[in-house]
SERO-4910 file (N, C-alpha, C, O; in steps of 0.05 Angstrom, whole numbers):
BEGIN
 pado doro    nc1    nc2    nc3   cac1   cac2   cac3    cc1    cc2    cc3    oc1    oc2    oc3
  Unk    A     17    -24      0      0      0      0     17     25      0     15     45    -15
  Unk    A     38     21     22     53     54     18     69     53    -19     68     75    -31
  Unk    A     77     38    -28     90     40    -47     64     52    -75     66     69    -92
  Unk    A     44     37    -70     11     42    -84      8     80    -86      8     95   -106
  Unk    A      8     85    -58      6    103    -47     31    126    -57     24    149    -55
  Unk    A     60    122    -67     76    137    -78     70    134    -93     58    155    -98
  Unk    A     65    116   -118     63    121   -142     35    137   -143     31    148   -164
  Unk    A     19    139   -126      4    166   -137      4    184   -125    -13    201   -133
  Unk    A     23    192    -99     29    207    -96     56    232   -119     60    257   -119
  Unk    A     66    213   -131     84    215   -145     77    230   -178     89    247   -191
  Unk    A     52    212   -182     35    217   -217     20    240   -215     12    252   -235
  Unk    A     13    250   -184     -5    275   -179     16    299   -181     13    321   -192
  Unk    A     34    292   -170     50    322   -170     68    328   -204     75    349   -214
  Unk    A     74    297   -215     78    304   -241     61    323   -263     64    343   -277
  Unk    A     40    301   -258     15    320   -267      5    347   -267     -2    363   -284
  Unk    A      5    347   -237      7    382   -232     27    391   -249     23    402   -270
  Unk    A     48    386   -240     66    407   -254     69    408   -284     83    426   -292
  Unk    A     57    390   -303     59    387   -312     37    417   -328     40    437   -342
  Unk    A     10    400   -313     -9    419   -320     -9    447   -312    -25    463   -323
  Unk    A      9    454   -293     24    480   -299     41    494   -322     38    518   -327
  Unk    A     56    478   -335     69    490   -346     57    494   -376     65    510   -392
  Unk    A     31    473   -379     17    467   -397      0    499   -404      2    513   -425
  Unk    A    -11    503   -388    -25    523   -386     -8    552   -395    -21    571   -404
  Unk    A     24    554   -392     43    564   -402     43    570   -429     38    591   -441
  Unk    A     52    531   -443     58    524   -463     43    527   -481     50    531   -504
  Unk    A     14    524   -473     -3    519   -498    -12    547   -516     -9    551   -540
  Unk    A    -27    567   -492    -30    589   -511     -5    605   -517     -9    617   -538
  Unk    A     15    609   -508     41    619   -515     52    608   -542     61    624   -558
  Unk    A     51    579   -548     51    566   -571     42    575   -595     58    579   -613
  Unk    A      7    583   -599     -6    583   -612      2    606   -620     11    607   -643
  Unk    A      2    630   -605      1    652   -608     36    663   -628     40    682   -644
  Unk    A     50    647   -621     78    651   -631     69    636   -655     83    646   -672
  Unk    A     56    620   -665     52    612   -692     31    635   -699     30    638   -724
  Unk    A     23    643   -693      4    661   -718     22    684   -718     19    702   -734
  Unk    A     41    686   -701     58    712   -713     73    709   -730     77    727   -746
  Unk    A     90    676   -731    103    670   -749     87    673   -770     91    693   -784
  Unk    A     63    653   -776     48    656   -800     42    688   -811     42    690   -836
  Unk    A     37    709   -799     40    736   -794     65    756   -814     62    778   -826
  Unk    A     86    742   -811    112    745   -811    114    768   -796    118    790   -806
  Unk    A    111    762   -767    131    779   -753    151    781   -746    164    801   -743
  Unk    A    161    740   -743    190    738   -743    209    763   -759    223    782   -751
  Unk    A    202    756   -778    214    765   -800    215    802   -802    229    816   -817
  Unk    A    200    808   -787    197    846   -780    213    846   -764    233    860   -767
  Unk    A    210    828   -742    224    828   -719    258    823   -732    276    832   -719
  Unk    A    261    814   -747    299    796   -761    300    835   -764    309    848   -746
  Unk    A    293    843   -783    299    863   -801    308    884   -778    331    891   -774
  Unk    A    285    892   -763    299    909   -740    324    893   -729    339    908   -717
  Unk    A    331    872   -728    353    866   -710    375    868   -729    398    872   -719
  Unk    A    373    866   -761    400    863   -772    406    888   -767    430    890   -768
  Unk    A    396    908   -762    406    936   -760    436    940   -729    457    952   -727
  Unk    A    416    920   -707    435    917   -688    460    896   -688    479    899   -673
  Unk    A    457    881   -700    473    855   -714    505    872   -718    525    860   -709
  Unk    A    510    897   -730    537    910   -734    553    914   -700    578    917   -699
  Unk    A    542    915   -684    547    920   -652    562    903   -637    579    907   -619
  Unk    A    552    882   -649    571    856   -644    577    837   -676    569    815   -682
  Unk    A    591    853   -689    603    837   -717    594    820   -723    608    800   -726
  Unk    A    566    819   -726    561    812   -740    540    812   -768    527    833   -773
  Unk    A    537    788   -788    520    810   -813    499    811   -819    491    791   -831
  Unk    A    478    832   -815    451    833   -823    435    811   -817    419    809   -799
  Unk    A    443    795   -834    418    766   -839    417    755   -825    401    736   -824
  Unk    A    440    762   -798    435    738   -771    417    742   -754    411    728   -735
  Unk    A    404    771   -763    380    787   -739    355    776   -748    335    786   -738
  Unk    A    352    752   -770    326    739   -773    330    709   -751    316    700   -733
  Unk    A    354    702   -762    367    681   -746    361    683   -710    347    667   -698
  Unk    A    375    706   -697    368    703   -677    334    714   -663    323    706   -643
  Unk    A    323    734   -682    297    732   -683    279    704   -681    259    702   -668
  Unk    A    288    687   -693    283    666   -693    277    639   -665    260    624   -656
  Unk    A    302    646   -660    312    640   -637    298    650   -614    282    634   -604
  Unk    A    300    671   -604    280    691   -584    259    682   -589    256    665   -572
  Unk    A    232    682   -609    201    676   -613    205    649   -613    189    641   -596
  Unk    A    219    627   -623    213    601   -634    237    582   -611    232    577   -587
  Unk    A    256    577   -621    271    565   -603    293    563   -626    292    572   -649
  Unk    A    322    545   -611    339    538   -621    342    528   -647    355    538   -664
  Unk    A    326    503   -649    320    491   -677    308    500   -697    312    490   -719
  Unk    A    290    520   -694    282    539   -717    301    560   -728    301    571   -750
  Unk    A    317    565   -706    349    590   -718    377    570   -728    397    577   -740
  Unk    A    371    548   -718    385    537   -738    381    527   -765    400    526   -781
  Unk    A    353    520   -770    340    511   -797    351    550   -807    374    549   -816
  Unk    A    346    564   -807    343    592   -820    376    588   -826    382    584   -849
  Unk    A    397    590   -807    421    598   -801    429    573   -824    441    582   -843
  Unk    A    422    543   -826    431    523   -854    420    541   -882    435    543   -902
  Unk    A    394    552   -882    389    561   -906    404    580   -909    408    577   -933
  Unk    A    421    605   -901    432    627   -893    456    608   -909    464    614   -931
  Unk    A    464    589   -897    501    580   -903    496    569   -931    517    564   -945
  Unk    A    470    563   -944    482    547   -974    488    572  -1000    495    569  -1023
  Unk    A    483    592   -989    490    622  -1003    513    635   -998    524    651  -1013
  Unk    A    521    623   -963    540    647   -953    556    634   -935    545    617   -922
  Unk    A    584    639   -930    603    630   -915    602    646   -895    593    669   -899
  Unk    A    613    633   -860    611    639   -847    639    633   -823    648    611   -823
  Unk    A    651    657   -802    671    645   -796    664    636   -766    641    638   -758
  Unk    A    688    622   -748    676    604   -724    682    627   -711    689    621   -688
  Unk    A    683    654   -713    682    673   -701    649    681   -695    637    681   -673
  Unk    A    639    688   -725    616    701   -724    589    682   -724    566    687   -730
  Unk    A    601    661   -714    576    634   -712    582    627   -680    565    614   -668
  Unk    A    597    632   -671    595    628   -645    590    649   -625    583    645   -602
  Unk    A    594    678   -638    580    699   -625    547    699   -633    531    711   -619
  Unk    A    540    687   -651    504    683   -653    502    667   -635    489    670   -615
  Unk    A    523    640   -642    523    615   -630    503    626   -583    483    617   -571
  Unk    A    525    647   -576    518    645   -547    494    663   -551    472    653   -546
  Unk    A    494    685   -559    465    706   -568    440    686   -558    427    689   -537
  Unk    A    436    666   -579    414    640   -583    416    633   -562    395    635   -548
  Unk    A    448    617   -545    437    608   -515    431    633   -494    420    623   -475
  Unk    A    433    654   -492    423    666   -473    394    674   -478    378    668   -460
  Unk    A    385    688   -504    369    688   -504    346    671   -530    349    675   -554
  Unk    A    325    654   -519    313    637   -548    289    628   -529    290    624   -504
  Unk    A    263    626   -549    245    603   -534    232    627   -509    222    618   -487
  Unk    A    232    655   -514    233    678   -490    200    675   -488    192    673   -465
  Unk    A    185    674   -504    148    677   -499    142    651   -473    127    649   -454
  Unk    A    163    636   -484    153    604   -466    174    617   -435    166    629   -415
  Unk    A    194    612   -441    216    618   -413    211    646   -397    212    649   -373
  Unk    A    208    660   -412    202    680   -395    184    684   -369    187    693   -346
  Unk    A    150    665   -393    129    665   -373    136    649   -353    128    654   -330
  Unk    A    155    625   -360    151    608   -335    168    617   -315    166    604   -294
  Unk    A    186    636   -316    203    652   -290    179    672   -276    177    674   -252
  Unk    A    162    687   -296    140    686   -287    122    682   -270    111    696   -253
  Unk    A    119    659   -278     88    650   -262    108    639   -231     97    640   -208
  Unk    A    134    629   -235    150    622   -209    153    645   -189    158    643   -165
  Unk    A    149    671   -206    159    694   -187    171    715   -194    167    733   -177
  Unk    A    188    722   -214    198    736   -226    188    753   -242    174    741   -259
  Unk    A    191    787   -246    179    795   -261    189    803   -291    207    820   -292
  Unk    A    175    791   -320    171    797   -335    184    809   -340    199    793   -350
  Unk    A    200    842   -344    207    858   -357    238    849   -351    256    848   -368
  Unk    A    244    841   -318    267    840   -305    282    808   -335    301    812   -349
  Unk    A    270    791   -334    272    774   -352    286    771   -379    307    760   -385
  Unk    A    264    788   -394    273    795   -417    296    815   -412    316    804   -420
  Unk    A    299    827   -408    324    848   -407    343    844   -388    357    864   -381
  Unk    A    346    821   -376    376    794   -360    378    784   -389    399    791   -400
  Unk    A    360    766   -406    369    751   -421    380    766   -453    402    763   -464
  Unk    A    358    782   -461    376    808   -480    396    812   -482    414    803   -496
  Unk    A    393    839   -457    422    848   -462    440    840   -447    460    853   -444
  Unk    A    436    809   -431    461    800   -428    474    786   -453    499    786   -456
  Unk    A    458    775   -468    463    764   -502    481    786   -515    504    781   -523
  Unk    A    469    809   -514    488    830   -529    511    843   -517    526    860   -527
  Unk    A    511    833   -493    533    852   -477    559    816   -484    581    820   -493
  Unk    A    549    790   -479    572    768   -481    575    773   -510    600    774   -513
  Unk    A    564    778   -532    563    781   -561    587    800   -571    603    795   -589
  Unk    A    585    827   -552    599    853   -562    630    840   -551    650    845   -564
  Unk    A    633    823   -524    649    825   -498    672    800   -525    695    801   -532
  Unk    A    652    782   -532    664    763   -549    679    771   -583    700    764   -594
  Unk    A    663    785   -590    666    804   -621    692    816   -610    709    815   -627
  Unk    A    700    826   -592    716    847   -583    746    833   -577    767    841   -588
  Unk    A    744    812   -558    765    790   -559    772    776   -583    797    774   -588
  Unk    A    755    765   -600    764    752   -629    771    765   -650    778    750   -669
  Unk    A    772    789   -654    769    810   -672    800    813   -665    817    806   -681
  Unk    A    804    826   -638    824    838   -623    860    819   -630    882    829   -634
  Unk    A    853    796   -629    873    771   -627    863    757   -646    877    737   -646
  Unk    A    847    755   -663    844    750   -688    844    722   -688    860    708   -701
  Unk    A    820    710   -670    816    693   -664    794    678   -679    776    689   -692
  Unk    A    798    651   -677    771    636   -701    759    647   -722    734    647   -723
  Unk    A    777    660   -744    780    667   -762    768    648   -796    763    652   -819
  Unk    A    770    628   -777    775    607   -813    748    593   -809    740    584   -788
  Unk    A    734    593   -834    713    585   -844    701    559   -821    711    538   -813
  Unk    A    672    573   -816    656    543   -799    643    525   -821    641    527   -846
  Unk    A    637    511   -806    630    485   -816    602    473   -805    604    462   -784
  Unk    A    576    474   -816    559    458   -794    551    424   -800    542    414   -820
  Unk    A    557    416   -779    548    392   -773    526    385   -784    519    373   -804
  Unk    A    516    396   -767    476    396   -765    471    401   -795    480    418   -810
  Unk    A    455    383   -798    436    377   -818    403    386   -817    393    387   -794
  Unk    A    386    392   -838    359    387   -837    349    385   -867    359    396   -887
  Unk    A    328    371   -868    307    376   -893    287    402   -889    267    399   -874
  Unk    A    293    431   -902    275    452   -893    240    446   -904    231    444   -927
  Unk    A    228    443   -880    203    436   -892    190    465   -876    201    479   -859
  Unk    A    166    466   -889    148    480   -872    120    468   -867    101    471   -883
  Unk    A    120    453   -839    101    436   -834     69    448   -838     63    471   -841
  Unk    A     56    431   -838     22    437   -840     11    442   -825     17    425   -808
  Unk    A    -10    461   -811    -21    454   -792    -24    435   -780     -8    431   -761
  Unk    A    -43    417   -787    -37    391   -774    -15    381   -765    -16    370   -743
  Unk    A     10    383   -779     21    366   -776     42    381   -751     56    366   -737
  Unk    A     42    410   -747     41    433   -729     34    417   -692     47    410   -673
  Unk    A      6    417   -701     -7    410   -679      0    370   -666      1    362   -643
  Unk    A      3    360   -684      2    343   -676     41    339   -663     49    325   -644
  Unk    A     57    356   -681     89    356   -664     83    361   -637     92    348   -619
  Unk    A     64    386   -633     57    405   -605     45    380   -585     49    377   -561
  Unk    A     34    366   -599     17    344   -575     40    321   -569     38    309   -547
  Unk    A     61    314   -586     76    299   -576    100    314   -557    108    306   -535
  Unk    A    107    336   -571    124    352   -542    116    349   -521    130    343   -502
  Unk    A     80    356   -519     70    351   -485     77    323   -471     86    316   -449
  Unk    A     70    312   -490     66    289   -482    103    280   -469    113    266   -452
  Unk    A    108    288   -479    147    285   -484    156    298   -460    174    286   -447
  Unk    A    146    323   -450    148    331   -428    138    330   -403    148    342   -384
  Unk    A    107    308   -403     97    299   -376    126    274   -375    138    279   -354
  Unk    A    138    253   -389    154    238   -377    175    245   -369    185    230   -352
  Unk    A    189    267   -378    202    285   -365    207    292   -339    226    292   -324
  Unk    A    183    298   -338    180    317   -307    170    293   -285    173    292   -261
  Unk    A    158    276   -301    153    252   -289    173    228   -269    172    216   -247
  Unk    A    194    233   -297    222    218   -288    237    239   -266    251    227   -250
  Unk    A    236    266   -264    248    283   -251    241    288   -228    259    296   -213
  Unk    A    204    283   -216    192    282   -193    198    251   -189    193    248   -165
  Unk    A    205    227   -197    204    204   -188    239    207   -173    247    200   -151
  Unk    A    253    217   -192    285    215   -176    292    240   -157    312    242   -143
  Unk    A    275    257   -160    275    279   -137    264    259   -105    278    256    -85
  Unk    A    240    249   -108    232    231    -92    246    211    -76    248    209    -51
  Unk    A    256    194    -97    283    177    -84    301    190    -78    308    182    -56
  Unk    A    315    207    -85    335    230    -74    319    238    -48    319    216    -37
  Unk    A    316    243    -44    300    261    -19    302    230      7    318    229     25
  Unk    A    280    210     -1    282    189     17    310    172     21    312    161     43
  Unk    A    332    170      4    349    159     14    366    182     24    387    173     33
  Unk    A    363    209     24    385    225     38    401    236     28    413    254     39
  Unk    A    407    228     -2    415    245    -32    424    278    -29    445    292    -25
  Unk    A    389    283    -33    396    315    -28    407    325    -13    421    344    -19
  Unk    A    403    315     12    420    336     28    443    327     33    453    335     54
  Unk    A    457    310     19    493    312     18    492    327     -8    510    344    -14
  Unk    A    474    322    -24    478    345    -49    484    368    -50    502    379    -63
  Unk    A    457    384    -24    455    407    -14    482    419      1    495    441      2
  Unk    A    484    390     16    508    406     38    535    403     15    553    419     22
  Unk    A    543    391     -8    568    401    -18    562    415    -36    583    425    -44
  Unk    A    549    421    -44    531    443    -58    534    471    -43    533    493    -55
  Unk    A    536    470    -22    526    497     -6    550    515    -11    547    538    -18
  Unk    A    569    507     -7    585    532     -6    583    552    -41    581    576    -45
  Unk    A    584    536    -56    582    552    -88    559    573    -80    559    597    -77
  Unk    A    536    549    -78    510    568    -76    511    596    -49    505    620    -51
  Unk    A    520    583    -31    531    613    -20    546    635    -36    534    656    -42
  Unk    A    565    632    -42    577    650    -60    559    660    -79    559    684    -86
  Unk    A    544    643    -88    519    651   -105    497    669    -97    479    677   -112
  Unk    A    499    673    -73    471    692    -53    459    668    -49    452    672    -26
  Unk    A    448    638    -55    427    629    -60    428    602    -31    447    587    -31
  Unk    A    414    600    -15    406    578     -2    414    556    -13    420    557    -37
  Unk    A    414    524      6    427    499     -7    397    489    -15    395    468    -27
  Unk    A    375    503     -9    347    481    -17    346    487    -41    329    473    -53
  Unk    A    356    503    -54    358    509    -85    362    503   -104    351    510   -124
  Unk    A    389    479    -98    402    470   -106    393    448   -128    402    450   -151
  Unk    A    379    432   -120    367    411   -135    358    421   -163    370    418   -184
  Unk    A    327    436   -157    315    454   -178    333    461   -203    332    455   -227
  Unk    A    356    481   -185    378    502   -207    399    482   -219    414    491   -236
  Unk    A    402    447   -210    418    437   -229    403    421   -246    416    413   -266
  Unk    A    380    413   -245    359    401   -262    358    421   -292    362    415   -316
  Unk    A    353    447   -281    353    469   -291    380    475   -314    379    477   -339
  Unk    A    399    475   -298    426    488   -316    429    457   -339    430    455   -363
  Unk    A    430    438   -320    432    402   -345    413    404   -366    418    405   -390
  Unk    A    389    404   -354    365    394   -376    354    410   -385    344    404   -407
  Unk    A    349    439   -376    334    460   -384    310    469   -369    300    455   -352
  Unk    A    299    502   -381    284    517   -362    266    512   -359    256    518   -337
  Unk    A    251    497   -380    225    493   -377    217    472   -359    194    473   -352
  Unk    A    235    443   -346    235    423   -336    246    436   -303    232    432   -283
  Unk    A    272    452   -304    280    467   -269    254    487   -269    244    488   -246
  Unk    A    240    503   -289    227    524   -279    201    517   -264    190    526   -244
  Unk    A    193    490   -286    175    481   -278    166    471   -241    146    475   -228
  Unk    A    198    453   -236    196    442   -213    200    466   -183    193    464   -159
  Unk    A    211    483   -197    209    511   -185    190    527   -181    187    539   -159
  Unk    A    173    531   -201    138    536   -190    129    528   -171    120    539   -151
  Unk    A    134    494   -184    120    476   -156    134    478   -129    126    463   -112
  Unk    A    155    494   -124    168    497    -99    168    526    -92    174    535    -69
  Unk    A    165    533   -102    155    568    -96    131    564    -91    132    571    -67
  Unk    A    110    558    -95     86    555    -84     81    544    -65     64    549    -49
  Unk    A     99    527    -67    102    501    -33    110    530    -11     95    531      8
  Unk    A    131    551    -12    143    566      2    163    549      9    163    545     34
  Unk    A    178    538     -1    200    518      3    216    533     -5    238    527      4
  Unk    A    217    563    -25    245    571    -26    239    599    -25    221    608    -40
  Unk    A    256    617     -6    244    646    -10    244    658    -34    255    648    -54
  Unk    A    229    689    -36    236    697    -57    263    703    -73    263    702    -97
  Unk    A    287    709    -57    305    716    -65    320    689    -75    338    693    -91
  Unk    A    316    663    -68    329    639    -79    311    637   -104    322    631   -125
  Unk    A    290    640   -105    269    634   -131    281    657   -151    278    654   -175
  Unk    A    295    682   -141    296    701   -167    317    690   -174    318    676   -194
  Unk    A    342    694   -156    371    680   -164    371    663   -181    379    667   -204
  Unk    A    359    635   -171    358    615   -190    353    607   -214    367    593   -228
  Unk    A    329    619   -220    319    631   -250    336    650   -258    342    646   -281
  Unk    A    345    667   -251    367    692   -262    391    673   -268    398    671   -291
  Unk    A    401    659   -251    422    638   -259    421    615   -279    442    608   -290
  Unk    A    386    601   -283    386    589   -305    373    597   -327    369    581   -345
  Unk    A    361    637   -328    355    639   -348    385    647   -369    383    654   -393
  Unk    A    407    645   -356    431    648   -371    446    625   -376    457    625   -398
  Unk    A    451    606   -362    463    587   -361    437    560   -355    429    554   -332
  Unk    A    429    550   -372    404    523   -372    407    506   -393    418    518   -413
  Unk    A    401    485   -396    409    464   -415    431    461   -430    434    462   -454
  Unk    A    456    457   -400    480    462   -416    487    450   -435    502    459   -453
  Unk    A    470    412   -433    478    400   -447    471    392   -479    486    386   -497
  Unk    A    442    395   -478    427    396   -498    441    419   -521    457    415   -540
  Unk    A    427    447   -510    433    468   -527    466    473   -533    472    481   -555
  Unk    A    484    468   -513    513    467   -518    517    455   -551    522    465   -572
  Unk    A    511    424   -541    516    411   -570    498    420   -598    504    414   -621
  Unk    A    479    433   -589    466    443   -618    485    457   -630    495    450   -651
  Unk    A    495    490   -611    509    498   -623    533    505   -631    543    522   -646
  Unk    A    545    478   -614    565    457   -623    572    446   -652    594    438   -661
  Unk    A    538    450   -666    539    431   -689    534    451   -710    528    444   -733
  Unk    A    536    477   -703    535    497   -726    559    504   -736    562    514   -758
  Unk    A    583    496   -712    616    504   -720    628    528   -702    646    543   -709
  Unk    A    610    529   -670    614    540   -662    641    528   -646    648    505   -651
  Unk    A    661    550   -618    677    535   -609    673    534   -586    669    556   -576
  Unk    A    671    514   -570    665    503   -546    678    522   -518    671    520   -494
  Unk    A    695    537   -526    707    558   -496    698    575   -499    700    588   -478
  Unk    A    684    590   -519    654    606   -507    631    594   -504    617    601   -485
  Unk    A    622    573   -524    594    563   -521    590    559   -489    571    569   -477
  Unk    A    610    543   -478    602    529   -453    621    538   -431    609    544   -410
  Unk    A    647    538   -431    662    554   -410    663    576   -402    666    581   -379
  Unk    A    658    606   -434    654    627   -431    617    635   -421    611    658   -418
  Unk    A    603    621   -419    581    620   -421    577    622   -388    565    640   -377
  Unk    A    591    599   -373    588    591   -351    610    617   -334    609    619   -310
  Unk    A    621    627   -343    645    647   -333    631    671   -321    632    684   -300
  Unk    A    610    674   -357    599    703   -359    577    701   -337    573    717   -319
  Unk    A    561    672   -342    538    676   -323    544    677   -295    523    682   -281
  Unk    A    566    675   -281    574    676   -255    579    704   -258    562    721   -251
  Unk    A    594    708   -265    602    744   -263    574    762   -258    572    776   -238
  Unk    A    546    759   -283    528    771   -272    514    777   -250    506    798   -240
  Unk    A    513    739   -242    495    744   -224    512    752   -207    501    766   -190
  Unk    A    544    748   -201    557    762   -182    551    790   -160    547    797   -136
  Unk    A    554    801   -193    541    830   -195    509    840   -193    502    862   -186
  Unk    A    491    821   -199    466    821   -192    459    815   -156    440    827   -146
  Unk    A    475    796   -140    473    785   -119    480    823   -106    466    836    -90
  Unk    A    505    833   -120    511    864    -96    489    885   -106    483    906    -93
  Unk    A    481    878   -126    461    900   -132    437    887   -106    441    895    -83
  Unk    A    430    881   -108    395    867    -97    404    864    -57    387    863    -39
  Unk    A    428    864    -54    427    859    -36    436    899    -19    439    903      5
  Unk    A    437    916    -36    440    933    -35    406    952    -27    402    973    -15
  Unk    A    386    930    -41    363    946    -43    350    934    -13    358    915     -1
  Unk    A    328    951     -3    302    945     11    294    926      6    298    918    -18
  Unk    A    279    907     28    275    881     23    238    888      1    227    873    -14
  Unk    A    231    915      8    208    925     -1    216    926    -32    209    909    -49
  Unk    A    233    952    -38    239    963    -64    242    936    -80    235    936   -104
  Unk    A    254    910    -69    268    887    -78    244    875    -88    246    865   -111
  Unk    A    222    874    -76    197    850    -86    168    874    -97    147    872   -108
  Unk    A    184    893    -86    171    912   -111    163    906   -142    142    899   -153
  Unk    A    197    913   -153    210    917   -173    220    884   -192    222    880   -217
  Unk    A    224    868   -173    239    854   -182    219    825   -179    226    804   -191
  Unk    A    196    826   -164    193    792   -159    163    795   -156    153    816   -147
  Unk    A    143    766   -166    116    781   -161    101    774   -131     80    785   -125
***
């Protein structure tokens, strides 16, 4: 019976969370396809190639990372393959899109769900922006300077450019869900066993000192590495569900999300843009360097403010 009794204790809270993030995913989804269908992407590219010269790079990459921001990673790479059978590209100026895309992509979906965890909206978009354009300029500026990754990229990555059907739209969308209840499923089942055999908190306790240095509590910990491995939508998610519990104050719920809206799915998104010909000591070392340094600097700002002005401004 107790074991009866976890497994539905176990399928309820997947579910929940699941049906949390659902409620995220679904109209946020839709609504980013009728803009695409719209071509807003594409309004939206045009204003960006204008900013694209700021950080060296050319015009056509501001549809690319437009792309990226509304849609996600795999749609700025399908654009960024059509882009290369016309035009050469160096492992300079593909790896400064290259981090752009990981800091900021997928923003209608990630954003809300830092969101609905606690975080406000504007604070969000403009951590993940212009921290994109500030690692972008910080990187253009070093490679340029030392005349670094200079010689022609190469992408891996492959695709057949299709442009799916509705249907066939909706029915990708229902297998993602579906793709992401076992997810979060498998993630509340080994959070669970972690927790009962005592896991976490040797996790927490060698964990603690970073996360100190981090501003952030050791109960955090779990969430923000689920988060930085697998991605935001799977840590943000399990973070809702723990922000709501009051299991983590506000100030570990903003940190954490501020920490994995810059640094999250190291591993997944790393290797994508891995496979465009980017080079791996910014994709993932410089990535992880820069995102410590911010929140560094974000931890003395915030701790500088009123605990009022702080959940004012910054948290909902």
């Amino acid at each position: 019976m107790k074991i009866i009794n976890e497994i539905k204790e176990t399928l309820k809270d997947a579910g929940s969370t699941t049906l949390t993030l659902l409620k995220i995913l679904i109209p946020v989804s839709i609504i980013v396809k009728i803009l695409s269908e719209l071509g807003a992407i594409e309004i939206i590219g045009n204003y960006l190639s204008h900013a694209m010269g700021i950080v060296g790079l050319p015009g056509e990459f501001g549809l690319v990372w437009a792309t990226a921001m509304l849609t996600n990673i795999y749609g700025a790479i399908v654009v960024l393959f059509t882009l290369s059978l016309t035009s050469s590209y160096t492992v300079a100026q593909v790896t400064v899109l290259g981090v752009m895309m990981l800091l900021a992509h997928t923003l209608p979906v990630e954003a809300r769900i830092a969101q609905k965890a606690g975080v406000k909206l504007w604070f969000t978009l403009s951590l993940r922006i212009l921290g994109a354009i500030a690692f972008g300029y910080v990187l253009n500026i070093i490679f340029s300077s030392f005349e670094l990754f200079q010689n022609k990229s190469y992408m891996i990555w492959q695709t057949d450019i299709i442009n799916p059907t509705l249907a066939q739209w909706i029915l990708d969308q229902i297998k993602y869900y579906i793709i992401i209840f076992f997810i979060i499923l498998s993630l509340v089942t080994l959070m669970r066993i972690l927790q009962k055999t005592g896991a976490i908190d040797r996790l927490n306790n060698f964990l603690k000192p970073g996360l100190e240095f981090l501003g952030m509590s050791k109960n955090a910990a779990p969430m923000t590495i689920i988060g930085m491995t697998l991605g935001l939508a799977y840590g943000g998610g399990l973070i809702i569900r723990e922000a709501k519990s009051k299991a983590l104050s506000k100030k570990d719920t903003f940190l954490s999300l501020s920490l994995m809206g810059l640094s999250h799915s190291l591993i997944e998104d790393t290797l994508l843009i891995l496979s465009i010909g980017a080079t791996i000591f910014a994709v993932l070392i410089g990535r992880v360097l820069f995102t410590i340094m911010i929140i560094s600097i974000l931890i003395k700002f915030i701790n500088n403010l009123s605990k009022k002005t702080f959940e004012k401004y910054f948290v909902n």
